[in-house]
N, C-alpha and C positions, 0 to 999 in steps of 0.2 A: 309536680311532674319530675324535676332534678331530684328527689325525694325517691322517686319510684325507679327512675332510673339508675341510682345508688345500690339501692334494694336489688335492683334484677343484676346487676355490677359486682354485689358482695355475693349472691346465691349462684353466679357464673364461676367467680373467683375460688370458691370452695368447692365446686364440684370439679374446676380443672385440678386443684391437690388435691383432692383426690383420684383424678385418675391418675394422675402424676406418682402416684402412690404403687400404682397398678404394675407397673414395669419392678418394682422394686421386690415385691411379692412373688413375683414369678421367680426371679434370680434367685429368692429365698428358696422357692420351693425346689426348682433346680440344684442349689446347696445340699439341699436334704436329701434329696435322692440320690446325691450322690453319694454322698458322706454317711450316714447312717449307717449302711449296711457296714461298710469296711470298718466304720468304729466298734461296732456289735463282732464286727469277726474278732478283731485284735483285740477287746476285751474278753472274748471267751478263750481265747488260748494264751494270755496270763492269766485269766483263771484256771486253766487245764494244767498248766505248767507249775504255778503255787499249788496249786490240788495233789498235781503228784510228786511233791517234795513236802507235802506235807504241812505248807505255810499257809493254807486257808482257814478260817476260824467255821466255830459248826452254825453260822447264822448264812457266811457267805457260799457256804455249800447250794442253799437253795437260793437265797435272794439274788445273787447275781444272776445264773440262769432265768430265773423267771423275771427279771428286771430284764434281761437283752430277748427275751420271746414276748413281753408285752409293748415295748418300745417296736418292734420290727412290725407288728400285728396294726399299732399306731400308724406303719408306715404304708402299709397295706391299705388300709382303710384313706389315708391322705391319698393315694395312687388312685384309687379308685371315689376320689371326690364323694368319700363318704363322710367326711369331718373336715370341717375349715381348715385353712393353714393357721390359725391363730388359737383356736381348739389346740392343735395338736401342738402347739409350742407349749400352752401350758400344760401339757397333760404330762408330758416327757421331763419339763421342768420339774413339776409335782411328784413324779417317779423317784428321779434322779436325787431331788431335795428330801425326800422321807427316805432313802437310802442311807443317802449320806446322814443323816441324823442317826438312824438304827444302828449304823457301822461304829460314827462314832461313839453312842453310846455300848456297845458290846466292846470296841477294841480299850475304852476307859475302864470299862468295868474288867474287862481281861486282865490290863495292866495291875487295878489295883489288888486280884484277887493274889497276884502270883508276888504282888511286892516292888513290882516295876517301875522305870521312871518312865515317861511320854518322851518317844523321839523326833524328830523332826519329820522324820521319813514316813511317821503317821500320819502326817496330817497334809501331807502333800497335796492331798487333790481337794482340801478349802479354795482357795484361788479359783480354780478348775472351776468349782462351783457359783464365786462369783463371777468369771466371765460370763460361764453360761446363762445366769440369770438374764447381766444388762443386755445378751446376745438375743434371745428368748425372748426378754418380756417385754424387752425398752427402759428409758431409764428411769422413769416415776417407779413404774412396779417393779424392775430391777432392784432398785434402789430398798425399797421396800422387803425385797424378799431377802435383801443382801442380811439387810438389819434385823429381821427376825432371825436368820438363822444366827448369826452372829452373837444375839442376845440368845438363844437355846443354845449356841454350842457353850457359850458364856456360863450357863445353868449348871449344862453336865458335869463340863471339865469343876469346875466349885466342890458339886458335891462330890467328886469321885476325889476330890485333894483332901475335905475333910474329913472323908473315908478313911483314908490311907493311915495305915499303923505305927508306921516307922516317920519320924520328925525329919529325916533327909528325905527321903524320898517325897515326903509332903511340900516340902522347899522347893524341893530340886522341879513338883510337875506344877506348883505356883507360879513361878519364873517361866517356864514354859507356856504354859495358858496366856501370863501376862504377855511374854513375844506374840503369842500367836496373837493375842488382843489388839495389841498394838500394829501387827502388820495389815491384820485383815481390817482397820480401823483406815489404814492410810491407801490399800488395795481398792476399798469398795470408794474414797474420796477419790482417786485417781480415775475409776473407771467413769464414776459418775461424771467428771470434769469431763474426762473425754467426751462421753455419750452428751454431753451439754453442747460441747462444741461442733461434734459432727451434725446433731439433728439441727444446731443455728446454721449451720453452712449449709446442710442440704437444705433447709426452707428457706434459707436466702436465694439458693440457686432457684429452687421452683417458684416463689413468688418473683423471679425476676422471667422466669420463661411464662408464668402464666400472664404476667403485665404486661410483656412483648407480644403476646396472643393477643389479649384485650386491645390493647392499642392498633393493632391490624387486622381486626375482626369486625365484623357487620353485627351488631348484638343480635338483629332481628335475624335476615337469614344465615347466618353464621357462616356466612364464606368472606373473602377477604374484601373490605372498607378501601377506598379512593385513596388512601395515604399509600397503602402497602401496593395496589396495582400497579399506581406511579412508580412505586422504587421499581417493581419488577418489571413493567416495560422500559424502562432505561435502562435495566441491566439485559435484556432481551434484547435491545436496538444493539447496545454494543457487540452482545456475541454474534449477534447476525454480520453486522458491519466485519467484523473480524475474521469470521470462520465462513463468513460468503455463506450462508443459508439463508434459506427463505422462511419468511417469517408474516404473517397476518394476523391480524387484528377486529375480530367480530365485536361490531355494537347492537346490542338487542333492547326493545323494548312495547310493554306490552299494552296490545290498540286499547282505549278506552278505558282502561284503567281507573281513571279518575269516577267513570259510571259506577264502577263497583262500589268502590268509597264510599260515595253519595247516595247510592241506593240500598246497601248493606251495613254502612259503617264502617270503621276503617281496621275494628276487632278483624273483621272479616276477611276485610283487603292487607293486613298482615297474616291469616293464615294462609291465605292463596299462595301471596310473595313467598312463604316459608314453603310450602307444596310446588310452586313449580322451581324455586330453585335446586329442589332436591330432583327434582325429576329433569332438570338442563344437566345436573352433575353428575347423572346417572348415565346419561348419553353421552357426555364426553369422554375425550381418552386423558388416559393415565398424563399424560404430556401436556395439555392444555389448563390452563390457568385461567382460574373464572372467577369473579367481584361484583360487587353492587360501585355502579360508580355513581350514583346517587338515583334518590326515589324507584321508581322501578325501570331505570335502563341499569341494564349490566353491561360487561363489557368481557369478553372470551380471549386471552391471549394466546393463537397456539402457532409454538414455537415450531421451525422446521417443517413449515408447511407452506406451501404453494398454495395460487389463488385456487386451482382447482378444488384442490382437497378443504381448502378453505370452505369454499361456495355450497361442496357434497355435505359439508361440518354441517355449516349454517341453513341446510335445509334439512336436515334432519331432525333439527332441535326444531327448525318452525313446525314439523311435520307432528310430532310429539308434543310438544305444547297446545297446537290445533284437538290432537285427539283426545287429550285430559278431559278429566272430567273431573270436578268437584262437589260436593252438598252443597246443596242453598245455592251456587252461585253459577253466573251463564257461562257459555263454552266462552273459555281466554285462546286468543291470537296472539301472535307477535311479528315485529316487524326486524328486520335485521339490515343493518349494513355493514358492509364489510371492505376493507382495505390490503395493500399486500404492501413492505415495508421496502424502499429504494435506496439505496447508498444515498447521504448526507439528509435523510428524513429525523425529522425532530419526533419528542414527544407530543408536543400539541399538535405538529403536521398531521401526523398519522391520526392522532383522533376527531382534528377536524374533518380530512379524509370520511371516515369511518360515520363520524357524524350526519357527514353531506346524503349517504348512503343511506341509513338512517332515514334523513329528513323523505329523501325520496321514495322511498320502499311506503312511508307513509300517505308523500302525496298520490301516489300512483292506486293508492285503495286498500292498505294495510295487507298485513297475513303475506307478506313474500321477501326475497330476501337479493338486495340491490349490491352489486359490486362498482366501489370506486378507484380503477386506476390513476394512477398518477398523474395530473395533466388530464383531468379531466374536469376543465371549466375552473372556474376561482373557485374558493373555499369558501363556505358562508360561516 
């Protein structure tokens, strides 16, 4: 049983990071949209402006262009949720990364053909390319694609040194390759560090919200467990105390219950519980706060609310619970009591209140819903 209950614990655990996941994807995709376009502009007018000074080579004539018309096309396609967000990071990666491979091997082979040394100022957008990677892929495959390119640009620059005709010049682009070896060696270890340390501090944060969930969560019907109602109705007691509003408190639970169990099994009498707590939270308002305060009474905290509105609350739920209907099993009832909250009322006051309400709504013939003002009779 503690076995099983681990099991449904770890398979909770992993689908909250992942939705946990879900907010973060969006912001991504948000990034893109916005960004994308104005990169694709301001890359095509330095390449307009090299173009007409004459400093474009004859590869970056068409590649660029049709590098920023398939990348925009990419983005299109993501706009209109015709490819993943995760599709199009590596597609644009994959773009970007066979570019840059192609450039540098043309701007190598350019240098060596005319006799040239490699300047610094060639090879500027490497970096470029490793951020993009760990930004794009994450850091395993970041990491990963840092190091192939790294080892292929490794390749080019080699052979295009052993090319080279003149003994200075072969020095001079060895020492160069070897800097750039060395920077992009200690670039791709830096980022990686980072990417290490960000994604531990985001999964600390999220398995610390997703354990605060757990811990205040009803595993079965997934609204909020008797620890987390407690903290909230003591913090509900005080702002009512404080701010003078009116505040009540519905207890509900449902007739016979225990019939079902016995007569269906309790597989069964947990689907119910999960069906009609969805269908009590469907009926309440955005303001009201609602838990399993153990087995099947719940308990409805709504805040800012008078016994009235209280009373109209608590019959509307019984009204809709009455009408439910479920497979396999007989029409559910409920019983409700309900309380209104009075300057120096405690937490257990009011739920004994609420309780008494309760008990009476039951002895009175189930399916209605009992209001217990303050000062009326002891509390049992």
């Amino acid at each position: 049983m503690e076995k099983n209950q681990q099991v449904k614990k770890t398979k909770k655990r992993t689908k909250l990071e992942a939705n946990n996941d879900a907010p973060i994807q969006t912001i991504k995709r948000k990034v893109y949209m916005a960004c994308t376009v104005p990169a694709v502009f301001f890359l095509m007018i330095l390449w307009a402006v090299s173009y007409t000074f004459g400093e474009v080579g004859l590869a970056d004539r068409f590649t660029v262009p049709l590098l920023s018309t398939v990348i925009v096309f990419l983005l299109i396609l993501l706009r209109l949720n015709r490819i993943k967000l995760d599709i199009f990071e590596v597609l644009v990666y994959c773009l970007i990364f066979t570019f840059s491979i192609s450039k540098t091997y043309m701007d190598f082979y350019r240098l060596v053909q005319v006799g040239d040394t490699i300047a610094s100022s060639d090879l500027l957008y490497i970096p470029f390319l490793y951020i993009l990677g760990f930004t794009l892929l994450g850091k395993r495959k970041g990491f990963i694609s840092a190091l192939v390119f790294l080892i292929t640009l490794m390749f080019i620059g080699m052979m295009f040194v052993n090319q080279s005709a003149e003994t200075l010049v072969n020095i001079q682009n060895a020492l160069q390759i070897m800097r750039l070896f060395l920077v992009s060696i200690a670039s791709i270890s830096l980022l990686y560090l980072l990417s290490f340390i960000s994604e531990h501090h985001f999964h600390a944060h999220v398995l610390a919200d997703v354990n605060a969930m757990l811990a205040n969560t009803d595993s079965l019907t997934q609204v909020d467990n008797r620890r987390h109602l407690e903290v909230h109705i003591d913090k509900e007691i005080n702002r009512a105390a404080r701010q003078k509003q009116p505040l009540a408190i519905l207890m509900l639970d449902f007739d016979h219950f225990k019939k079902i169990n016995d007569q269906y099994g309790h597989a069964a009498g947990d689907r119910v519980l999960v069906n009609i707590t969805q269908l009590i939270r469907q009926n309440l308002r955005t303001m009201d706060h609602f838990g399993r305060w153990g087995g099947d009474e719940f308990i409805c905290v709504a805040a800012n609310t008078d016994i009235d509105t209280a009373n109209t609350l608590a019959e509307r739920v019984r009204l809709e619970v009455e009408k439910a209907r479920f497979p396999n099993t007989p029409t559910i009832t409920c019983s409700i009591g309900i309380t209104p909250f009075i300057k120096g009322d405690s937490l257990s006051e009011l739920i004994s209140r609420a309780d008494k309400g309760l008990m009476q709504a039951k002895g009175a013939g189930r399916n209605r819903v009992v209001c217990i003002q303050p000062g009326d009779g002891p509390l049992g």
